[in-house]
N, CA, C and O of each residue as an XYZ file, in Angstrom:
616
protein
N     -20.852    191.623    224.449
C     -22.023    190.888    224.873
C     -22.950    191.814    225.668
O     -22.575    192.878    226.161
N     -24.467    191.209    225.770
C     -25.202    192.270    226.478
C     -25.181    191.920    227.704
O     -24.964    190.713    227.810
N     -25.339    192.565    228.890
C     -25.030    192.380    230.583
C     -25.120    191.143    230.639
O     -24.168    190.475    230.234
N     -26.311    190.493    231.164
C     -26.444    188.768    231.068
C     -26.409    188.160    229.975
O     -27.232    187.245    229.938
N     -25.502    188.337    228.613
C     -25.766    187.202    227.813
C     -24.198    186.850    227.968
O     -23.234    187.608    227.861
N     -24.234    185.556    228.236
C     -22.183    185.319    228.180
C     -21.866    184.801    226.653
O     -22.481    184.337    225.692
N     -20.130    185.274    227.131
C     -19.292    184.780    225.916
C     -19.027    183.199    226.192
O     -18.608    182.624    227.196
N     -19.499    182.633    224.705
C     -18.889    181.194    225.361
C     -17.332    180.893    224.936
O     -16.923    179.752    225.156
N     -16.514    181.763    224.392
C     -15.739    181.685    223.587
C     -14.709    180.753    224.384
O     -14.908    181.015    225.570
N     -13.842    179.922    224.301
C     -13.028    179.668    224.974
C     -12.886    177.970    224.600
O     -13.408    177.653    223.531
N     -12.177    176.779    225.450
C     -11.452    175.609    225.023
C     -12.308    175.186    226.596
O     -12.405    175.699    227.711
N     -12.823    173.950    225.901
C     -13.954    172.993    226.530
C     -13.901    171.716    226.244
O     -13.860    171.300    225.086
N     -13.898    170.785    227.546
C     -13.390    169.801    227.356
C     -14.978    168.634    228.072
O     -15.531    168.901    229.139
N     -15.277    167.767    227.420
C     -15.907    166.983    227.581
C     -16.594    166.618    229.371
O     -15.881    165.720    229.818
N     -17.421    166.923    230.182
C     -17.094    165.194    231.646
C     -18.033    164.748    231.647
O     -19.194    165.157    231.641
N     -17.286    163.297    231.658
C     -18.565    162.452    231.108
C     -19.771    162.396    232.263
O     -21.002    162.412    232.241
N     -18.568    162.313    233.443
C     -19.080    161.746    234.377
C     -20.762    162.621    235.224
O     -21.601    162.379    236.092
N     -20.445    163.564    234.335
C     -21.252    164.974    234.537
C     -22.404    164.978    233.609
O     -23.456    164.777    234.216
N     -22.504    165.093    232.716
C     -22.993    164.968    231.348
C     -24.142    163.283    230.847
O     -23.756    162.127    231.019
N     -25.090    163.567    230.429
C     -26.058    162.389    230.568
C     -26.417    162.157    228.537
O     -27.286    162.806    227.956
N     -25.828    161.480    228.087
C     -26.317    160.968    226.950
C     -27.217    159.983    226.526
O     -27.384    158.996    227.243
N     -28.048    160.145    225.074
C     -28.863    158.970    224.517
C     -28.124    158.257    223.369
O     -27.950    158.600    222.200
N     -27.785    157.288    223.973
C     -26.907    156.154    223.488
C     -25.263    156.761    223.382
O     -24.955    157.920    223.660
N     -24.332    155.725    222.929
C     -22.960    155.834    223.660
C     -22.716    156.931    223.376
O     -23.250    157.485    222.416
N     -21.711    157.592    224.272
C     -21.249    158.841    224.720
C     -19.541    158.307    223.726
O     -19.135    157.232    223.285
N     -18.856    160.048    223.749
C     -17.971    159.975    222.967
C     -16.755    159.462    223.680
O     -16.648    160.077    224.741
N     -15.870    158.649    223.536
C     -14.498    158.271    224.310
C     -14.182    160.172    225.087
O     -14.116    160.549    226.257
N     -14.059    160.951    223.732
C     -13.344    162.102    224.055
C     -14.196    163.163    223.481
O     -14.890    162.943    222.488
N     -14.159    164.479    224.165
C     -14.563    165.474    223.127
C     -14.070    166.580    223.514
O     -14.309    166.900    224.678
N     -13.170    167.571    222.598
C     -12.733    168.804    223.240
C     -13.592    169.931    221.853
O     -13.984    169.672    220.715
N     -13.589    171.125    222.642
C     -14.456    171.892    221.913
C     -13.679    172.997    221.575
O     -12.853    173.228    222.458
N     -13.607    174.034    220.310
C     -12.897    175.528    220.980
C     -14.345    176.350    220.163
O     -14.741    176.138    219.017
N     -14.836    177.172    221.031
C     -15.791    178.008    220.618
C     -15.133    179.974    220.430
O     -14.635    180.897    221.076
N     -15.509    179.681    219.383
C     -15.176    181.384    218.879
C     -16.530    181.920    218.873
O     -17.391    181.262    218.288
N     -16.814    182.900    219.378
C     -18.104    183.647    219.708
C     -17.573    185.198    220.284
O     -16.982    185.711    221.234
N     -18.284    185.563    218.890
C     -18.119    187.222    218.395
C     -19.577    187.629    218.105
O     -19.914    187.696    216.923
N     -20.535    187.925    219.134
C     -21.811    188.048    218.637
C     -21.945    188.723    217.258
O     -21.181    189.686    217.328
N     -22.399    188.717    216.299
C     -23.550    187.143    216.281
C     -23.049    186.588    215.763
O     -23.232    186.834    214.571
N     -22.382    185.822    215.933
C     -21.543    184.441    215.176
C     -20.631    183.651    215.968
O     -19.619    184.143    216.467
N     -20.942    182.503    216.091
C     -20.411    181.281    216.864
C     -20.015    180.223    216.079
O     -20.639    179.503    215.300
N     -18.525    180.270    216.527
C     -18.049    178.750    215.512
C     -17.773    177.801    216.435
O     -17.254    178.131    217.502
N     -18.019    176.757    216.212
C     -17.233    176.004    217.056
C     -16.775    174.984    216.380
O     -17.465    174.333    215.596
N     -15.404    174.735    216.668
C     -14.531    173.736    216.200
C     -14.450    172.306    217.118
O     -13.831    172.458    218.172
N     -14.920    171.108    216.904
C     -14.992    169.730    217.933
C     -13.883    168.905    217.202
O     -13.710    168.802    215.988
N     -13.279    168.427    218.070
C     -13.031    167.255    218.220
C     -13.227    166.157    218.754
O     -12.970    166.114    219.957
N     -13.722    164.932    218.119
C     -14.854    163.952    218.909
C     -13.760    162.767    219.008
O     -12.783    163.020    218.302
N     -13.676    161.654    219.636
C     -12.895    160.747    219.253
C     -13.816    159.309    220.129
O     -14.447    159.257    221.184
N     -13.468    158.245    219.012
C     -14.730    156.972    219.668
C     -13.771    156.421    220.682
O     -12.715    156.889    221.108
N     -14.678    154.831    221.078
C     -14.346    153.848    221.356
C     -12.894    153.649    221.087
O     -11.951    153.959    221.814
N     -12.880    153.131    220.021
C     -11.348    152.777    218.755
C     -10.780    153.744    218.899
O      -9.855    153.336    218.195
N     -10.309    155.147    219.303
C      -9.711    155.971    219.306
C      -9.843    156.714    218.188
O      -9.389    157.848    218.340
N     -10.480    156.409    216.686
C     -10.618    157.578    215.645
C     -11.278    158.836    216.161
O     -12.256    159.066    216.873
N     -10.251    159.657    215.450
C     -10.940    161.173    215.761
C     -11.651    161.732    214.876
O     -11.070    161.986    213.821
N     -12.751    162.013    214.962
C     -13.465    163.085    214.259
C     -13.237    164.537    214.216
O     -12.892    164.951    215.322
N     -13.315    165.490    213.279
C     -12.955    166.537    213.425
C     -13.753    167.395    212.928
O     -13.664    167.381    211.701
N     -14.712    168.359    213.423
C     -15.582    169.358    212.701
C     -15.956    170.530    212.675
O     -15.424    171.020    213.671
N     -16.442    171.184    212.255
C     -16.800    173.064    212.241
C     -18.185    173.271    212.392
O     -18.839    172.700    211.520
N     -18.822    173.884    213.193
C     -20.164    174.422    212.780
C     -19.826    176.094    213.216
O     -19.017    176.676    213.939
N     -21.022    176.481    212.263
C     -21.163    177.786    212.221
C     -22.323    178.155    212.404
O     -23.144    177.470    211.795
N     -22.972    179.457    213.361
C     -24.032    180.054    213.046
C     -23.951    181.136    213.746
O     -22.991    181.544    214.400
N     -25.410    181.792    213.537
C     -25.414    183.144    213.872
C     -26.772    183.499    214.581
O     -27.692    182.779    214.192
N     -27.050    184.239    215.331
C     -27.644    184.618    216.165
C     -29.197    185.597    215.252
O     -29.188    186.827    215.215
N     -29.829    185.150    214.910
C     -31.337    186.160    214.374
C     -31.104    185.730    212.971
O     -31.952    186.244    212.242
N     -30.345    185.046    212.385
C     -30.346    184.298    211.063
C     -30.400    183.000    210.872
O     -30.326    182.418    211.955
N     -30.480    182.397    210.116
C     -30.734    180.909    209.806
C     -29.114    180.787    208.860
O     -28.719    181.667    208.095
N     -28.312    179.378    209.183
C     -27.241    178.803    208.564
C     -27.383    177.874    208.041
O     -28.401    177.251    208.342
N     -26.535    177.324    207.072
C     -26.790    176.125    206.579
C     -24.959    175.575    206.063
O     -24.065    175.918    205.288
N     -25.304    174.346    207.298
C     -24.119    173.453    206.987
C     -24.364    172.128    206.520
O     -25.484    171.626    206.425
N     -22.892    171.378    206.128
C     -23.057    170.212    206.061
C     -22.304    169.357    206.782
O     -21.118    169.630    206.965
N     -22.899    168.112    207.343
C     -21.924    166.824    207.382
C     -22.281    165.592    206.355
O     -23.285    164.879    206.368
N     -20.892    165.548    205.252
C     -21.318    164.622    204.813
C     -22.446    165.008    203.347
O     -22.248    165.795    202.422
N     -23.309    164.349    203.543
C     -24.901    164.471    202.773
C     -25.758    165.005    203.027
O     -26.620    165.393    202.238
N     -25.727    165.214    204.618
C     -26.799    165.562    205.313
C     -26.684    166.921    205.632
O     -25.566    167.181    206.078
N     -27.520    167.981    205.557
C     -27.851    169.721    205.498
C     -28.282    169.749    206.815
O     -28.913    168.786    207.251
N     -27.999    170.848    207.617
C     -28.070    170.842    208.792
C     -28.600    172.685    208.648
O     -27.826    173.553    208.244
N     -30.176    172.983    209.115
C     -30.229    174.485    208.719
C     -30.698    174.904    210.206
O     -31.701    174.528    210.812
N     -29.666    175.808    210.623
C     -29.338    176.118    212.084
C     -29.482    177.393    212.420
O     -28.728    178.200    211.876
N     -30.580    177.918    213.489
C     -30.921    179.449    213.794
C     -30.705    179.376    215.355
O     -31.105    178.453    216.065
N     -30.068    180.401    215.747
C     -29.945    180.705    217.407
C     -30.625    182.090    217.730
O     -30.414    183.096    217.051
N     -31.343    182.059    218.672
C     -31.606    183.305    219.543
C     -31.330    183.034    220.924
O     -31.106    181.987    221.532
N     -31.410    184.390    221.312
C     -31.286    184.377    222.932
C     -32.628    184.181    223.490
O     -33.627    184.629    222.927
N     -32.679    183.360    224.852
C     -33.678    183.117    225.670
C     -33.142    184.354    227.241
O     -32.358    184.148    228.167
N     -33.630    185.046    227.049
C     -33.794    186.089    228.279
C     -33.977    185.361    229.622
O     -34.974    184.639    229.635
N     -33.134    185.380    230.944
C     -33.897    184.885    231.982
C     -34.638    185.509    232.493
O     -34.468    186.721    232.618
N     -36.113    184.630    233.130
C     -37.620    184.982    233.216
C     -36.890    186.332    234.769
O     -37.368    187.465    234.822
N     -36.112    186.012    235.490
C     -35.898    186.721    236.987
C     -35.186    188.119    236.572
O     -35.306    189.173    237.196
N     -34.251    187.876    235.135
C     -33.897    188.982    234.559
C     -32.127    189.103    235.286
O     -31.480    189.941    234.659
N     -31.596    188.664    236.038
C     -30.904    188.671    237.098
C     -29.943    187.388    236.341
O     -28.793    187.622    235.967
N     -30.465    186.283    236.210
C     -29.461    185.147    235.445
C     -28.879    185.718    233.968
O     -29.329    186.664    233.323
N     -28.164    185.173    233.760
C     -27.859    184.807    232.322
C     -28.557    184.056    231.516
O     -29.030    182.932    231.681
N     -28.590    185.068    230.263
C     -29.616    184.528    229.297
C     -28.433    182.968    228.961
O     -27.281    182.725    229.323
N     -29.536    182.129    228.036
C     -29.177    181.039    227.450
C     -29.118    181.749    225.918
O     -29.691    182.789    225.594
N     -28.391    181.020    225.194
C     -28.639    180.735    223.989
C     -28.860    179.444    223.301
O     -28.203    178.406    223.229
N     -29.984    179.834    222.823
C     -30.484    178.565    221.958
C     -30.508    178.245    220.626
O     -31.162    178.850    219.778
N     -29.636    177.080    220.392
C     -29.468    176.905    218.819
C     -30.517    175.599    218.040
O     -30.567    174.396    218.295
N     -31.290    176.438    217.003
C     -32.128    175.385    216.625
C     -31.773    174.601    215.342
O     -31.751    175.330    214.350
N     -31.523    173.454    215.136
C     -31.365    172.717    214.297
C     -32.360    171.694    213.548
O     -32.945    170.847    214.224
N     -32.571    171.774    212.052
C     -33.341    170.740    211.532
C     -32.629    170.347    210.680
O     -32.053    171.229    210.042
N     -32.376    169.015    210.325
C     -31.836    168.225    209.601
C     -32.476    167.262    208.704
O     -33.661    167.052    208.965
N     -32.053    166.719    207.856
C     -32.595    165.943    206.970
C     -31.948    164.695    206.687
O     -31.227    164.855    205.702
N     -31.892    163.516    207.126
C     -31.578    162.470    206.956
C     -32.575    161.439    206.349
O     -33.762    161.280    206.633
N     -31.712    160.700    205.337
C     -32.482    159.550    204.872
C     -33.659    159.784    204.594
O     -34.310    158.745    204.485
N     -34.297    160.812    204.408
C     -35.705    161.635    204.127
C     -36.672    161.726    204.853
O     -37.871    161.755    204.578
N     -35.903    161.794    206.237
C     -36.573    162.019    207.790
C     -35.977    163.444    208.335
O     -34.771    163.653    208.466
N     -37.079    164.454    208.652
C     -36.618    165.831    208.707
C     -36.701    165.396    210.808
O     -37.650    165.007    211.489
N     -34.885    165.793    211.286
C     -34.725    165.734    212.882
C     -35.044    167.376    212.896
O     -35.020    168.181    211.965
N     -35.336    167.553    214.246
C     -35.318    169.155    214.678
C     -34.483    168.603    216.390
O     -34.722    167.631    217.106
N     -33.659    169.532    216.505
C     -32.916    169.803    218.067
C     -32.941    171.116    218.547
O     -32.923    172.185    217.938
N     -32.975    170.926    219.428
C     -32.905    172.568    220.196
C     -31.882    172.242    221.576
O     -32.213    171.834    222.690
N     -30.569    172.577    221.059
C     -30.102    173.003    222.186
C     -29.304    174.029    222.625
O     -28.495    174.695    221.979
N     -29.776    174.131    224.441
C     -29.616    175.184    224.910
C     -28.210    175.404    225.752
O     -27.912    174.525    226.561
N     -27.776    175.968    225.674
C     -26.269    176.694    226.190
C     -26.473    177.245    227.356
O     -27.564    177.649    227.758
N     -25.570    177.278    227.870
C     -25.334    178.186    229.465
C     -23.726    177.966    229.989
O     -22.883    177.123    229.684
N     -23.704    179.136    230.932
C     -22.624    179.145    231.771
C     -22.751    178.741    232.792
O     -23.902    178.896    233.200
N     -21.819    178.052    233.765
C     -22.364    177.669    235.417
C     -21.989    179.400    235.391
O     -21.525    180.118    234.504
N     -22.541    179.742    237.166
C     -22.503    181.154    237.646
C     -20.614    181.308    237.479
O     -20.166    182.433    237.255
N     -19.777    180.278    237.590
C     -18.436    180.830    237.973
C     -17.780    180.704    236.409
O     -16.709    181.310    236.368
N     -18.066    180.205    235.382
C     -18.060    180.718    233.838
C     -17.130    179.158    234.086
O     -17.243    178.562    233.015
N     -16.548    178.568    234.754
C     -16.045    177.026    234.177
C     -16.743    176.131    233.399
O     -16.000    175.273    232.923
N     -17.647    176.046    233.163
C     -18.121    174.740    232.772
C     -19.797    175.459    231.779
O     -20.537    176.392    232.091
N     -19.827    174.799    230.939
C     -20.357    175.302    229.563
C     -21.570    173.886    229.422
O     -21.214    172.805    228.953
N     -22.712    174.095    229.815
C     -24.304    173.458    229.899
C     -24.654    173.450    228.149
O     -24.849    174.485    227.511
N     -24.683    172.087    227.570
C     -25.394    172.022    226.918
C     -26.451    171.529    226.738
O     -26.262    170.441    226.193
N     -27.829    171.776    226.940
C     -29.066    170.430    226.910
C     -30.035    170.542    226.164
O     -30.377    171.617    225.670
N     -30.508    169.652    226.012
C     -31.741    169.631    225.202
C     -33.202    169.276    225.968
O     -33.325    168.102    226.316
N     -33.804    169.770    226.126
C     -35.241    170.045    226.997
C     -36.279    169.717    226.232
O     -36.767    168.883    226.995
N     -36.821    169.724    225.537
C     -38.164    169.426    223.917
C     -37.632    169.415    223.090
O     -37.569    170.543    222.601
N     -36.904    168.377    222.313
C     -36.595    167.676    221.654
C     -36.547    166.461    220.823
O     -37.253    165.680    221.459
N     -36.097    165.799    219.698
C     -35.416    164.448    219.896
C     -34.685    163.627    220.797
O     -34.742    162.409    220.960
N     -33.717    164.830    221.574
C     -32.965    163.887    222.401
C     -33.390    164.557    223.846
O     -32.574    164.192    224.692
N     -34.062    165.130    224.218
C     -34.529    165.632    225.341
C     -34.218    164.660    226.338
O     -34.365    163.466    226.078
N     -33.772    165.069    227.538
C     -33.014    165.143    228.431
C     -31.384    164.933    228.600
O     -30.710    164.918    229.630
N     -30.984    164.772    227.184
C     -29.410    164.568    226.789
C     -29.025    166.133    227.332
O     -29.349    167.207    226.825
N     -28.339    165.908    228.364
C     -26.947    167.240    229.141
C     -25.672    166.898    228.557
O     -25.143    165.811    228.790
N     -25.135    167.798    227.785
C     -23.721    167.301    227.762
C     -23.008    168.729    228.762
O     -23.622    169.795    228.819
N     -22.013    168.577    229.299
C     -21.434    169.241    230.444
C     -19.756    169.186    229.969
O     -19.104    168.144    230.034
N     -19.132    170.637    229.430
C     -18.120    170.374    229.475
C     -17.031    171.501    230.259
O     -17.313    172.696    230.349
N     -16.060    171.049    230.673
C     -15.399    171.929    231.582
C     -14.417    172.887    230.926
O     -13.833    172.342    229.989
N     -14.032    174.243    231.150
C     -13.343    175.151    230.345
C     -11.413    174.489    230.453
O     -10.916    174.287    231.561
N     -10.816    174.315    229.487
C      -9.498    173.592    229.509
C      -8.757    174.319    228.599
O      -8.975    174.214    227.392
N      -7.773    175.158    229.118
C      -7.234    175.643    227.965
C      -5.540    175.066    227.849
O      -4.629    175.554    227.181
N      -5.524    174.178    228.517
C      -4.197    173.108    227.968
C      -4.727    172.376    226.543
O      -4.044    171.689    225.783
N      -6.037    172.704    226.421
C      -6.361    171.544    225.114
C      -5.969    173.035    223.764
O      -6.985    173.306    223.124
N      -5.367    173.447    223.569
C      -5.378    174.829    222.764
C      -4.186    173.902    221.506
O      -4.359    174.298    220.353
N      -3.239    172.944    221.640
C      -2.836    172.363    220.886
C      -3.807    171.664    220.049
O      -3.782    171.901    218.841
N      -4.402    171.088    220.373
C      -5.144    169.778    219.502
C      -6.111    170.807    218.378
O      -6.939    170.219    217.681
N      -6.019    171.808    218.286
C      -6.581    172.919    217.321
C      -5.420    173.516    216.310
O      -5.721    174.003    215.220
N      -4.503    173.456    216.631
C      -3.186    174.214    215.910
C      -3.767    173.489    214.104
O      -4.126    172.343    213.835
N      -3.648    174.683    213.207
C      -4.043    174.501    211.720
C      -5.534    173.584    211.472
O      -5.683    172.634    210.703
N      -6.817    174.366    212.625
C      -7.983    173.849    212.241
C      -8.437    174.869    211.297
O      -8.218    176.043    211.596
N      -8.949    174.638    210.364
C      -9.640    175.767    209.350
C     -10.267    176.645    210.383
O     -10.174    176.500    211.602
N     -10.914    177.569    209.741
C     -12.070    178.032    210.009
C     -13.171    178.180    208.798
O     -12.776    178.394    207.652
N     -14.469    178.067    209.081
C     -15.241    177.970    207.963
C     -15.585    179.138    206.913
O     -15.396    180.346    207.049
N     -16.005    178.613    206.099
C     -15.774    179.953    204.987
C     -17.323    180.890    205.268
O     -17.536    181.931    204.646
């Protein structure tokens, strides 16, 4: 990584109590992020209300454009780094997403960070669709089971 840009690599676990969503928030969510500049996977596990778990992969890369799917819906995803303006912080990385649903094109932009002590992993969205949605999750690496035989994407 370059001086201020962090690794997010590591096992991340959801708090809610921390974290501000637009419309219901997930029962559960644990994350494991693999990040090997330039390429970030991250593997989620989401789980509702009812307890079903969701299980998913995204992939992208840093100065290129990706293209995944959930489902039906194409998800074409570019990240760069945002430099901090003081030079002194840690850059963010920002992943941009446009999607296509139901023949309504969404765009998201969200932005990543480390707190200063690297626990806890800032995700938000600032100019957006969902702008002012923070999700906040804390680094957990007891959650390293609930990943055992997750793919990785091709």
């Amino acid at each position: 990584m370059t001086a201020n840009r962090p690794d997010f690599s590591g096992l991340w676990r959801l708090d809610p109590a921390a974290s501000t969503f637009h419309g219901p928030a997930p029962a559960g969510l644990i994350m494991k992020v693999e990040h090997r500049e330039p390429e970030l996977v991250q593997h989620i596990v989401a789980t509702d209300a009812a307890g079903t778990e969701r299980r998913s992969v995204f992939s992208c890369r840093t100065g290129e454009e990706t293209i995944s799917t959930i489902g039906e819906t194409i998800l074409r995803c570019r990240a760069h780094w945002r430099e901090a303006a003081d030079g002194a912080s840690s850059a963010e990385l920002v992943i941009d997403t446009v999607m296509s649903r139901q023949g309504n094109l969404l765009r998201f932009e969200d932005h990543w960070s480390l707190s200063a002590d690297g626990t806890r992993l800032i995700m938000a969205h600032k100019d957006d669709a969902l702008a002012g949605q923070t999700v906040i999750l804390t680094r957990d690496d007891s959650a390293a089971a609930t990943f055992d035989d997750t793919p990785t994407p091709a």
